[in-house]
mmCIF entry with sequence, helices, sheets and N, C-alpha, C, O atoms, coordinates in Angstrom:
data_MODEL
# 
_entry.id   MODEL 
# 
_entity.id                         1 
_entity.type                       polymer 
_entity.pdbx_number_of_molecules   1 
# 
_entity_poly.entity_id                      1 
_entity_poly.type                           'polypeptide(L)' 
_entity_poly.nstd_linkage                   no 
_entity_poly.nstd_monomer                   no 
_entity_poly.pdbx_seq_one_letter_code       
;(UNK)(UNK)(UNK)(UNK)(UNK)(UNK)(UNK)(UNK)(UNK)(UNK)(UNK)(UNK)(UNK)(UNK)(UNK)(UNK)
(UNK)(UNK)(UNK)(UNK)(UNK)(UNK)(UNK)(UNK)(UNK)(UNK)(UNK)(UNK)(UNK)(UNK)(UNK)(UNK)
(UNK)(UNK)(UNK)(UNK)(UNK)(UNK)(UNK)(UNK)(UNK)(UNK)(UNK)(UNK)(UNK)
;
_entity_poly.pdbx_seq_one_letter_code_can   XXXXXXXXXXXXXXXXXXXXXXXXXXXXXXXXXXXXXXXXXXXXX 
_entity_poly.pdbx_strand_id                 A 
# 
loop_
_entity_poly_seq.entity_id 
_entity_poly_seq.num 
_entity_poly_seq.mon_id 
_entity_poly_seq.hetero 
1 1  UNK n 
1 2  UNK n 
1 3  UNK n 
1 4  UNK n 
1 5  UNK n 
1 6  UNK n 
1 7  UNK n 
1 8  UNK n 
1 9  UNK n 
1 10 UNK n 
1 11 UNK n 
1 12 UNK n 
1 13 UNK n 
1 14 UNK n 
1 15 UNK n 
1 16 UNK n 
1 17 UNK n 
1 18 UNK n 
1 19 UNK n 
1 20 UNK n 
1 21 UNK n 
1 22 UNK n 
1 23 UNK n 
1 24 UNK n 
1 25 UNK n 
1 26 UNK n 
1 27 UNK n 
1 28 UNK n 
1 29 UNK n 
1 30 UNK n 
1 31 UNK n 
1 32 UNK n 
1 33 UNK n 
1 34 UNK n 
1 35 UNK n 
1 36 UNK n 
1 37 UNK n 
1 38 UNK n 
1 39 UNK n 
1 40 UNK n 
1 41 UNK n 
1 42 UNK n 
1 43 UNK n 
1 44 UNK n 
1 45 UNK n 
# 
_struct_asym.id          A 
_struct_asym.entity_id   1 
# 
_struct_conf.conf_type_id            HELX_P 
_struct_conf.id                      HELX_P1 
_struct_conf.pdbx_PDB_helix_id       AA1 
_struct_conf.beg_label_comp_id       UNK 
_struct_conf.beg_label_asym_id       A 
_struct_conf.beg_label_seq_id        41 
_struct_conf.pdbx_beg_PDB_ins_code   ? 
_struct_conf.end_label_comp_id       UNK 
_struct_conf.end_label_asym_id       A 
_struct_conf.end_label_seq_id        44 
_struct_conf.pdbx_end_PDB_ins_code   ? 
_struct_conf.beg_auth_comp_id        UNK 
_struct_conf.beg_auth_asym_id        A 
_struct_conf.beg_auth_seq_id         41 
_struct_conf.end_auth_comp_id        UNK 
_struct_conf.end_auth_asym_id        A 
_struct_conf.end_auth_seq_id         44 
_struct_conf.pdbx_PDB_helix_class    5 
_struct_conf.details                 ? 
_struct_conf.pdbx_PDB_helix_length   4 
# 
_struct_conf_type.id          HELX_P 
_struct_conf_type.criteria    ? 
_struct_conf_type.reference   ? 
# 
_struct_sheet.id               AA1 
_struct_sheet.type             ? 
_struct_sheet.number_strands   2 
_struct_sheet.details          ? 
# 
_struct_sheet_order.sheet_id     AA1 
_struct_sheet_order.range_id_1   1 
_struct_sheet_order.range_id_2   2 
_struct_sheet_order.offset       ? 
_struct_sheet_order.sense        anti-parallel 
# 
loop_
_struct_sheet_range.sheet_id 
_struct_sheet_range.id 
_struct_sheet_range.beg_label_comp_id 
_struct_sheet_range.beg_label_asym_id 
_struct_sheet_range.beg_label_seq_id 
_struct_sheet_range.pdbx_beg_PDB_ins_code 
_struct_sheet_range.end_label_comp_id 
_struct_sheet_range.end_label_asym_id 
_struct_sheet_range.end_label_seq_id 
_struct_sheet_range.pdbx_end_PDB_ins_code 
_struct_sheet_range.beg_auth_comp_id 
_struct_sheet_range.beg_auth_asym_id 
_struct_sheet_range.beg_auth_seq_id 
_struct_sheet_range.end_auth_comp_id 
_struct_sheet_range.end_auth_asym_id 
_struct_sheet_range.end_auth_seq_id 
AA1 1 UNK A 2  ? UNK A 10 ? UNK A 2  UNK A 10 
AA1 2 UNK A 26 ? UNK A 34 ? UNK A 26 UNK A 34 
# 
loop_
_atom_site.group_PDB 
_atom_site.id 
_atom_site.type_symbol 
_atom_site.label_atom_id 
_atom_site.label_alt_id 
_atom_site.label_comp_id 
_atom_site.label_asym_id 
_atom_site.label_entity_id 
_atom_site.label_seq_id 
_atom_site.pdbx_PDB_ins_code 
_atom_site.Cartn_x 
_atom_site.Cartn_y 
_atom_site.Cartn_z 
_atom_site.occupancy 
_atom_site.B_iso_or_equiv 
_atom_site.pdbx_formal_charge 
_atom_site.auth_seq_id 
_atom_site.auth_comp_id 
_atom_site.auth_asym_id 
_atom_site.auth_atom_id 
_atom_site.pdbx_PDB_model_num 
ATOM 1   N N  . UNK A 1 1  ? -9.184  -2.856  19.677  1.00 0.00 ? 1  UNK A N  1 
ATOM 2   C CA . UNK A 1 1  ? -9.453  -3.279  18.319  1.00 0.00 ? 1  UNK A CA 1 
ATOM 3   C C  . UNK A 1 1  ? -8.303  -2.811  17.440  1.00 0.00 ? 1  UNK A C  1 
ATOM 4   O O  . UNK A 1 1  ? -7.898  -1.656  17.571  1.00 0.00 ? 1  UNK A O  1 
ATOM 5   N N  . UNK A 1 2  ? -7.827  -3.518  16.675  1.00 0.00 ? 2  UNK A N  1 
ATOM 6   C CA . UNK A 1 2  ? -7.135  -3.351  15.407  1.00 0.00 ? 2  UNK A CA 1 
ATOM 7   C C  . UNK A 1 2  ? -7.520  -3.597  14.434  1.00 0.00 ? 2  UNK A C  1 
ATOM 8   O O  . UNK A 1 2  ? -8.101  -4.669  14.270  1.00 0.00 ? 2  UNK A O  1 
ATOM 9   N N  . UNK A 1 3  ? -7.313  -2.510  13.183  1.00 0.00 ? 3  UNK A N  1 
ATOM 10  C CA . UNK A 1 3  ? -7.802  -2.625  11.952  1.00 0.00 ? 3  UNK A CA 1 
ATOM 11  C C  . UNK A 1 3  ? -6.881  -3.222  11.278  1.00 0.00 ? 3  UNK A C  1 
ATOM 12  O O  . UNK A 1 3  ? -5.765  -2.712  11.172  1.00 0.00 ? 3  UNK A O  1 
ATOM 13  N N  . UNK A 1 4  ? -7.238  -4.571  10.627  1.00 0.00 ? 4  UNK A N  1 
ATOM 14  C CA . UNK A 1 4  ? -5.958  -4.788  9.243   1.00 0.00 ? 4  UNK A CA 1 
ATOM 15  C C  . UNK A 1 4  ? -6.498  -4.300  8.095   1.00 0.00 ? 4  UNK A C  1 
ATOM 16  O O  . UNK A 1 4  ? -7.702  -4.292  7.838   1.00 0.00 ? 4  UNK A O  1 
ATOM 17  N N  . UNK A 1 5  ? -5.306  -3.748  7.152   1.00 0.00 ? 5  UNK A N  1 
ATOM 18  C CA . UNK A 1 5  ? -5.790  -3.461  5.934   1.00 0.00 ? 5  UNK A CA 1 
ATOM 19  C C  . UNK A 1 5  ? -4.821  -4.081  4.632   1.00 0.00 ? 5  UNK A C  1 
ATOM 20  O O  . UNK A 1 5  ? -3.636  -3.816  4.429   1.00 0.00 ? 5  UNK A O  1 
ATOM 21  N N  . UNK A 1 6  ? -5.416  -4.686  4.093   1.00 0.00 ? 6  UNK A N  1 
ATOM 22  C CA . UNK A 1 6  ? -4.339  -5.195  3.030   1.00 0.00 ? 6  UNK A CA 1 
ATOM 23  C C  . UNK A 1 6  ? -4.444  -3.987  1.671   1.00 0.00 ? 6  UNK A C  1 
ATOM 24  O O  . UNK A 1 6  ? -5.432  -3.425  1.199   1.00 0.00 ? 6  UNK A O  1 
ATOM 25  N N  . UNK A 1 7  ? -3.334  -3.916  1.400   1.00 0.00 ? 7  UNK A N  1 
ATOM 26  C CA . UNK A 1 7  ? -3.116  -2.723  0.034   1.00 0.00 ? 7  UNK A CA 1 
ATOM 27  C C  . UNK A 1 7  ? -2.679  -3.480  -0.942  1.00 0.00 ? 7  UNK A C  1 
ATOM 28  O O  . UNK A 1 7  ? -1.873  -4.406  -0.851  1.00 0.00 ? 7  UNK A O  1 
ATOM 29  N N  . UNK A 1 8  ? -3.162  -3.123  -1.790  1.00 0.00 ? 8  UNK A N  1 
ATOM 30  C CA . UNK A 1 8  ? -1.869  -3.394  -3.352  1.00 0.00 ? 8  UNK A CA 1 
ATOM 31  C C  . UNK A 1 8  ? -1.929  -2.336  -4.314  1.00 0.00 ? 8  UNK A C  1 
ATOM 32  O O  . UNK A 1 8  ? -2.778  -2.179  -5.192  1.00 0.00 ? 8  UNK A O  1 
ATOM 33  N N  . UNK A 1 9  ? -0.665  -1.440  -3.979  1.00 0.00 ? 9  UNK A N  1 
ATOM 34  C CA . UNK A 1 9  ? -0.337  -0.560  -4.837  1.00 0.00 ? 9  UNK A CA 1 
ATOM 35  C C  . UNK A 1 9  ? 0.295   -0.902  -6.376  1.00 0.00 ? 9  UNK A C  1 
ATOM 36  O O  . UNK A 1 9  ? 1.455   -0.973  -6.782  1.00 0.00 ? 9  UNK A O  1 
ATOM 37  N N  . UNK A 1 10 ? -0.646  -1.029  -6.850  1.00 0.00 ? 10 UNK A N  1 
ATOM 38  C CA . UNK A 1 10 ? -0.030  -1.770  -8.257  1.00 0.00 ? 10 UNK A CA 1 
ATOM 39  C C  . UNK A 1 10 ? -1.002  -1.496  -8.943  1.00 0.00 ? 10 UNK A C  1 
ATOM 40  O O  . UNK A 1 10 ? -2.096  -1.275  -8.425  1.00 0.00 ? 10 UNK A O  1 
ATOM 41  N N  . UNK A 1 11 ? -0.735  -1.443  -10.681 1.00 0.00 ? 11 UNK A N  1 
ATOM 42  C CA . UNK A 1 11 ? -1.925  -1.573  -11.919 1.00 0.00 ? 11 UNK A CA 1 
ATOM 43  C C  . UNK A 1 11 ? -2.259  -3.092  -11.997 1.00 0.00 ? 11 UNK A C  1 
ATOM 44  O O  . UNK A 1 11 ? -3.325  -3.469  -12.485 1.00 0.00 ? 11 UNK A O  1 
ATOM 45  N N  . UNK A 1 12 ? -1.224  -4.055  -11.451 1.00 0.00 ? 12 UNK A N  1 
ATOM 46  C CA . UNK A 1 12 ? -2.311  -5.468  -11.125 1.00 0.00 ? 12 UNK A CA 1 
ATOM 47  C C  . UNK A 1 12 ? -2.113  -6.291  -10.187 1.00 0.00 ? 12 UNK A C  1 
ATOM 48  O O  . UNK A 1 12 ? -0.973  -6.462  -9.754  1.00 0.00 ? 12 UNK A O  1 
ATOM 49  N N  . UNK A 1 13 ? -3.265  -7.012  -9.650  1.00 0.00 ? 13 UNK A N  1 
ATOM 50  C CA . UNK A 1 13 ? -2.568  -8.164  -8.633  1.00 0.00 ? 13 UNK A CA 1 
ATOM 51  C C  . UNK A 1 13 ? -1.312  -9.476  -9.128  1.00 0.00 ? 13 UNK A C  1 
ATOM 52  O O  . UNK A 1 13 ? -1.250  -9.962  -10.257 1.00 0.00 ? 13 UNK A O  1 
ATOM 53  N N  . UNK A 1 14 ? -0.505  -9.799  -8.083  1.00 0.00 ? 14 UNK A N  1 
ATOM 54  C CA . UNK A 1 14 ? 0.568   -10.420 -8.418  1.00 0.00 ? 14 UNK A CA 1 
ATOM 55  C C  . UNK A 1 14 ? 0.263   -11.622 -9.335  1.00 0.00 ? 14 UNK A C  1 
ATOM 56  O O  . UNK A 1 14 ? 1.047   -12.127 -10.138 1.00 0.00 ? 14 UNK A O  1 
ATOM 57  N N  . UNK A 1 15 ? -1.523  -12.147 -8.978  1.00 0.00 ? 15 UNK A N  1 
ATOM 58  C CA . UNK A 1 15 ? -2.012  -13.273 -10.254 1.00 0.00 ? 15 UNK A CA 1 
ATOM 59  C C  . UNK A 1 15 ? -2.686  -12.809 -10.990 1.00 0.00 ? 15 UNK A C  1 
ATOM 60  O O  . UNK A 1 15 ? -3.605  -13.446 -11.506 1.00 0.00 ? 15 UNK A O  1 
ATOM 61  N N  . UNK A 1 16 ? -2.512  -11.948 -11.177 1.00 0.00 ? 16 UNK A N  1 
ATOM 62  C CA . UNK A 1 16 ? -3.164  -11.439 -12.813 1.00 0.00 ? 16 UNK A CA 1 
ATOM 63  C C  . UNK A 1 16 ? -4.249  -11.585 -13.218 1.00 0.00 ? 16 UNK A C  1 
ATOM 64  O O  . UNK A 1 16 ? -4.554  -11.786 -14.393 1.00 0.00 ? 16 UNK A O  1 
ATOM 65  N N  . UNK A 1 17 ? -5.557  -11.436 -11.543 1.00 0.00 ? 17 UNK A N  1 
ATOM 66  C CA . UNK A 1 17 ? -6.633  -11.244 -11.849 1.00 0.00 ? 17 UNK A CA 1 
ATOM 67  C C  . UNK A 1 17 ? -7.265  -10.263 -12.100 1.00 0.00 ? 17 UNK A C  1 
ATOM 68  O O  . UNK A 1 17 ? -8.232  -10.395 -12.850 1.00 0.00 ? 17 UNK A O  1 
ATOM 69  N N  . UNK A 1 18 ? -7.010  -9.230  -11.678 1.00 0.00 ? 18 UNK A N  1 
ATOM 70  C CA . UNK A 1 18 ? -7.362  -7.877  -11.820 1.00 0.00 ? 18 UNK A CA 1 
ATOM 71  C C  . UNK A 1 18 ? -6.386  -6.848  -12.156 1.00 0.00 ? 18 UNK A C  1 
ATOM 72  O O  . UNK A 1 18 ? -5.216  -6.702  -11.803 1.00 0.00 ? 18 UNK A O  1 
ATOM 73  N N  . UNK A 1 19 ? -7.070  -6.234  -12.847 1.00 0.00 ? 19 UNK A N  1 
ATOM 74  C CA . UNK A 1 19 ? -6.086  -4.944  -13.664 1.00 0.00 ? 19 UNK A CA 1 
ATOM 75  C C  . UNK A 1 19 ? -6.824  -3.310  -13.804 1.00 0.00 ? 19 UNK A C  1 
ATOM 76  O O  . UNK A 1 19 ? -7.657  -2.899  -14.612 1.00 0.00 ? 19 UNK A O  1 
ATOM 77  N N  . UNK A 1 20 ? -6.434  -2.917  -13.159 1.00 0.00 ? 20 UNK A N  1 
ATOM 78  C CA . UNK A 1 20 ? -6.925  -1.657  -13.346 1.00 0.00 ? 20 UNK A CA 1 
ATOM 79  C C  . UNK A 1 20 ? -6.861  -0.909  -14.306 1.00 0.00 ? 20 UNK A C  1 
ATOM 80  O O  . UNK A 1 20 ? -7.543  0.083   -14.047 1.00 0.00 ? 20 UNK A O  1 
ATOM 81  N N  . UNK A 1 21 ? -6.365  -0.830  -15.386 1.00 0.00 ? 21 UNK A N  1 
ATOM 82  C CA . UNK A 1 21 ? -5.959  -0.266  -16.648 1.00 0.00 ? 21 UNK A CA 1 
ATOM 83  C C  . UNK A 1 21 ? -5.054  0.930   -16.475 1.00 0.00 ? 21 UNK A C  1 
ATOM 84  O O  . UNK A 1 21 ? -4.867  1.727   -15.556 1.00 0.00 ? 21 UNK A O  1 
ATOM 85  N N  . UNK A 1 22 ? -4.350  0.701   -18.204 1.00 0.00 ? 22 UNK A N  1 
ATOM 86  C CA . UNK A 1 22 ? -2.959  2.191   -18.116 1.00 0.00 ? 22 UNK A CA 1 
ATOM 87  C C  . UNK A 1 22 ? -3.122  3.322   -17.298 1.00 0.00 ? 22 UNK A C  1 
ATOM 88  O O  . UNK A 1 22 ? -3.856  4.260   -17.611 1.00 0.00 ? 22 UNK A O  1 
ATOM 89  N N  . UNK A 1 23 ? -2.437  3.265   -16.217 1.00 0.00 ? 23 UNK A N  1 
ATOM 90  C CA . UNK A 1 23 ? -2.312  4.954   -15.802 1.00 0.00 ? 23 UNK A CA 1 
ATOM 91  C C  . UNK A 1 23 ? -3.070  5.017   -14.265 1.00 0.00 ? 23 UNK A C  1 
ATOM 92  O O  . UNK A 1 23 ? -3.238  5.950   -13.481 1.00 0.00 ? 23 UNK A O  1 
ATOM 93  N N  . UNK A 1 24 ? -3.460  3.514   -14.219 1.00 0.00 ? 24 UNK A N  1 
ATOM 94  C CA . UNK A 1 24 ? -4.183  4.079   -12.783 1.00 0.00 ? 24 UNK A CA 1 
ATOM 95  C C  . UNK A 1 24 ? -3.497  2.417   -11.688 1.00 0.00 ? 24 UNK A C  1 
ATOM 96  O O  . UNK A 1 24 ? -3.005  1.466   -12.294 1.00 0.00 ? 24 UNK A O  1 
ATOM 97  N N  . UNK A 1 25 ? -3.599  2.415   -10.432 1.00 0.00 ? 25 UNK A N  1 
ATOM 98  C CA . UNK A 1 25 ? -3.585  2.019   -9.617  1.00 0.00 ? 25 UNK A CA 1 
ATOM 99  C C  . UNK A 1 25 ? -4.453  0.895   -8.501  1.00 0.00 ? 25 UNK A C  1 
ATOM 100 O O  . UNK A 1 25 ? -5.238  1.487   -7.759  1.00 0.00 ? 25 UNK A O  1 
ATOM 101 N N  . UNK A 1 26 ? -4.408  -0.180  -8.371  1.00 0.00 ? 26 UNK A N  1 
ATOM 102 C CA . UNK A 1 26 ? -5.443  -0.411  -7.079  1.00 0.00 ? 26 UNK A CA 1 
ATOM 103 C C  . UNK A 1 26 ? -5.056  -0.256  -6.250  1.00 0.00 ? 26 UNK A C  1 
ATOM 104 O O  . UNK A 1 26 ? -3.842  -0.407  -6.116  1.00 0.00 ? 26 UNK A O  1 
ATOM 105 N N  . UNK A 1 27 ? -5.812  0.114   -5.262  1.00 0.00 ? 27 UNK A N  1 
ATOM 106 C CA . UNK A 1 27 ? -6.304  0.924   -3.971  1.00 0.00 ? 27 UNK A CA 1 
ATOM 107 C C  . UNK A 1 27 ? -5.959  -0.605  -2.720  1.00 0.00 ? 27 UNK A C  1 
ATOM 108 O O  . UNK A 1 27 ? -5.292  -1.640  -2.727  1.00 0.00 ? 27 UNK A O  1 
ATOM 109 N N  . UNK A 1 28 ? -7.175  0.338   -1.516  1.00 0.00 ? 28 UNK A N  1 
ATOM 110 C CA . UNK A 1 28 ? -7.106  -1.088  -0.690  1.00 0.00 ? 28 UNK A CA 1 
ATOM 111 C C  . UNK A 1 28 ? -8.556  -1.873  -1.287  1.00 0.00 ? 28 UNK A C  1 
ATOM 112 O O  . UNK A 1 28 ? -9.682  -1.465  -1.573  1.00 0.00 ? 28 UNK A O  1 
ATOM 113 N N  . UNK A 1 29 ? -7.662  -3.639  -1.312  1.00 0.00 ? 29 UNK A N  1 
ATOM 114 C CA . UNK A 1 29 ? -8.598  -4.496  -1.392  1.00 0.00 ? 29 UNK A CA 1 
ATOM 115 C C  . UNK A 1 29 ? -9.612  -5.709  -0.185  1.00 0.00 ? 29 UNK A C  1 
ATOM 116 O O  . UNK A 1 29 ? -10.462 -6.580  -0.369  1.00 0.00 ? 29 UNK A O  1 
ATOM 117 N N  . UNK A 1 30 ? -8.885  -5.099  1.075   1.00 0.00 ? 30 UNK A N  1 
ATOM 118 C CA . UNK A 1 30 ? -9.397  -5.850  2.042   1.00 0.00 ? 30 UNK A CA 1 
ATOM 119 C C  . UNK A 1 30 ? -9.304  -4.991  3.297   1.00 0.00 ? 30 UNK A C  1 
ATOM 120 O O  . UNK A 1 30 ? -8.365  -4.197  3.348   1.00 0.00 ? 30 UNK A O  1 
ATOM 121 N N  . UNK A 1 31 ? -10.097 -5.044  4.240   1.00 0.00 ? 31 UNK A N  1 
ATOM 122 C CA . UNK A 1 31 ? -10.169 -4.840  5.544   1.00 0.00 ? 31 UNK A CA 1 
ATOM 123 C C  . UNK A 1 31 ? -11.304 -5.192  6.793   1.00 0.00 ? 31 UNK A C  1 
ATOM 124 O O  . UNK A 1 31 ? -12.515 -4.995  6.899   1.00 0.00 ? 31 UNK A O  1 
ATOM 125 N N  . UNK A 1 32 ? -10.084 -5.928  7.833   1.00 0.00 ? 32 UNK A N  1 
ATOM 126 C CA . UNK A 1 32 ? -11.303 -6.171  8.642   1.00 0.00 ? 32 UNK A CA 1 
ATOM 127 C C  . UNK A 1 32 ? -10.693 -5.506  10.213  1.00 0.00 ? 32 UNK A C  1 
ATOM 128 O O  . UNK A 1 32 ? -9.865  -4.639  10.493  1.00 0.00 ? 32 UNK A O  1 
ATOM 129 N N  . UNK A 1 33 ? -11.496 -6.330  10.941  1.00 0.00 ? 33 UNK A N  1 
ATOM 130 C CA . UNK A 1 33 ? -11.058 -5.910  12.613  1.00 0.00 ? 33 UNK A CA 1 
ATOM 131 C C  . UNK A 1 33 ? -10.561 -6.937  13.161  1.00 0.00 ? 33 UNK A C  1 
ATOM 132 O O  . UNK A 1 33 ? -11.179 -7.999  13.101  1.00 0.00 ? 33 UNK A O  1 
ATOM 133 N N  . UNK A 1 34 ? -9.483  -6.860  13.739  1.00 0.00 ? 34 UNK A N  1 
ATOM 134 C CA . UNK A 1 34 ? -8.880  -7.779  15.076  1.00 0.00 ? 34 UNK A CA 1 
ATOM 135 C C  . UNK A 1 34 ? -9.045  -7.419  16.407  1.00 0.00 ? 34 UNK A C  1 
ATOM 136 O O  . UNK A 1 34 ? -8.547  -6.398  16.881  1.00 0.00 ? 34 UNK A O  1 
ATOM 137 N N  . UNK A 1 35 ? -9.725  -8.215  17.035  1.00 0.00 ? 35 UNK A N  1 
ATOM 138 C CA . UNK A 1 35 ? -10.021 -8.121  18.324  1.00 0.00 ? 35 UNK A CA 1 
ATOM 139 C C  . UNK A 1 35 ? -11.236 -8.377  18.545  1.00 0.00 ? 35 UNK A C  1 
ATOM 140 O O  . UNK A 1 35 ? -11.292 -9.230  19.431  1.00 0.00 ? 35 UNK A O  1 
ATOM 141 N N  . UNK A 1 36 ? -12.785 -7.914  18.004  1.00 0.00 ? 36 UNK A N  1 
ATOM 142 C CA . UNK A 1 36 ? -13.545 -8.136  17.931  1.00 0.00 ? 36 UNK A CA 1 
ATOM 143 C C  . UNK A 1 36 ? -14.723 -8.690  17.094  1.00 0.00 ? 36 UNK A C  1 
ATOM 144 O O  . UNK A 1 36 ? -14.330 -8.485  15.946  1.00 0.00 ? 36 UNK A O  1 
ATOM 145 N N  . UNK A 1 37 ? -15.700 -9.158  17.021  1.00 0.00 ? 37 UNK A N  1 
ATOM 146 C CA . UNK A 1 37 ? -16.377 -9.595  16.830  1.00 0.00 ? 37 UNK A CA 1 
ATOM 147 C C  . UNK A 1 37 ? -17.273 -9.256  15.123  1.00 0.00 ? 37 UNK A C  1 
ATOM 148 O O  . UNK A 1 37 ? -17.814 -9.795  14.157  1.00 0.00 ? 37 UNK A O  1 
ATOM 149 N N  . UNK A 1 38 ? -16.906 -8.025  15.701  1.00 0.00 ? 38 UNK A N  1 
ATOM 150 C CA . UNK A 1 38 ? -17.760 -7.035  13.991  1.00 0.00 ? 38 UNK A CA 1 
ATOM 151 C C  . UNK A 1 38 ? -17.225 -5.474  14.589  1.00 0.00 ? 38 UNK A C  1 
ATOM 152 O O  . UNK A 1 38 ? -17.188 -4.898  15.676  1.00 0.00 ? 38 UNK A O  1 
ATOM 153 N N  . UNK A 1 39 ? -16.776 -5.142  12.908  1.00 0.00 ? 39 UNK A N  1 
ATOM 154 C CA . UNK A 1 39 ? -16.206 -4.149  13.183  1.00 0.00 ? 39 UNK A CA 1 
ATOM 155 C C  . UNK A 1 39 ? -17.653 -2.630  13.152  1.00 0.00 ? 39 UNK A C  1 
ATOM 156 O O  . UNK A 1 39 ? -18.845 -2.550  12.856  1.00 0.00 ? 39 UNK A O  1 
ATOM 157 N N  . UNK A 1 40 ? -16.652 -1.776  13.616  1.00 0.00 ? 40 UNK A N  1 
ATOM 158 C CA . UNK A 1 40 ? -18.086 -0.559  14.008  1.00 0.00 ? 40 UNK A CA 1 
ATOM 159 C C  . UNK A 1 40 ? -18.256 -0.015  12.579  1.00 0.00 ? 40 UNK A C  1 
ATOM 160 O O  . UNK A 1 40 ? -17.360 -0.137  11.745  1.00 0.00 ? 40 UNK A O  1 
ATOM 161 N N  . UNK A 1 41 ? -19.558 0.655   12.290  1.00 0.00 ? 41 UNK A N  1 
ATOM 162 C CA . UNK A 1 41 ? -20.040 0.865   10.900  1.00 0.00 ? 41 UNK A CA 1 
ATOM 163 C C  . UNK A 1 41 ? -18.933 1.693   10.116  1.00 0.00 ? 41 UNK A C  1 
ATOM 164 O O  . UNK A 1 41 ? -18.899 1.414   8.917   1.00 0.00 ? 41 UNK A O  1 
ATOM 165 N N  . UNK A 1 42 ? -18.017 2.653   10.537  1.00 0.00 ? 42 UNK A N  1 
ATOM 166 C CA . UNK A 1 42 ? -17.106 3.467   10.267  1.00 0.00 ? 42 UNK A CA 1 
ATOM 167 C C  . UNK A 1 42 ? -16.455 2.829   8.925   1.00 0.00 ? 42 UNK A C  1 
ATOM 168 O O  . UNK A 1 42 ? -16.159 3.302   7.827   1.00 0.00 ? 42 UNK A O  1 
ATOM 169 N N  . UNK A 1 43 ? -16.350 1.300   9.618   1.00 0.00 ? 43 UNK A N  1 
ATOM 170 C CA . UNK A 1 43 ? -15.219 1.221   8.325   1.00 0.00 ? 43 UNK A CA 1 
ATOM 171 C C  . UNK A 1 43 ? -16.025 0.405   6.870   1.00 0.00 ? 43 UNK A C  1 
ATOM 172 O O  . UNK A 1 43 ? -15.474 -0.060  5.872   1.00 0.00 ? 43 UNK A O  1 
ATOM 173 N N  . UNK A 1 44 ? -16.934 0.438   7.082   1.00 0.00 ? 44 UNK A N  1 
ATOM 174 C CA . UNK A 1 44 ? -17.955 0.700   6.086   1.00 0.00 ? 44 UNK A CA 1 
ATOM 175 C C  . UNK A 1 44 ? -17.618 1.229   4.701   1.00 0.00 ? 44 UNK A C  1 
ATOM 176 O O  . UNK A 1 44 ? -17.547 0.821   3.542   1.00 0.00 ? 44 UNK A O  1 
ATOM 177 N N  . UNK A 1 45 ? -17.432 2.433   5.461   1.00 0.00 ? 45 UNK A N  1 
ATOM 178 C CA . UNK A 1 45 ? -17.573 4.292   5.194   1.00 0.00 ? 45 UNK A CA 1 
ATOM 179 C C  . UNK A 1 45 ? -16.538 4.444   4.504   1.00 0.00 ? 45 UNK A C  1 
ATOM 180 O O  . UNK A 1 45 ? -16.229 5.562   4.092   1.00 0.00 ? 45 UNK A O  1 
# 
C-alpha cells in the first residue's frame, strides 16, 4: 500500500477558493491509498 498525500503549503489555494487567513497556513488537503481497496482506519486519525 501507498499513501498519497496532497499538501498545499500556502495561506491560499492556487484558485482562490480557500484562504486561511493572515498569519496562518493550509495544511494537508487530501489523502488516500494506492494499492488497495480502503485504506486502514489509521489514516482516519
Amino acid at each position: 500500500m501507498t499513501l498519497i498525500t496532497i499538501v498545499q503549503y500556502a495561506r491560499r489555494t492556487k484558485d482562490r477558493d480557500y484562504d486561511a487567513g493572515k498569519g496562518k497556513k493550509i495544511g494537508v488537503i487530501t489523502a488516500y491509498c494506492r494499492g488497495r481497496d480502503r485504506c486502514p482506519d489509521w489514516v482516519n486519525d
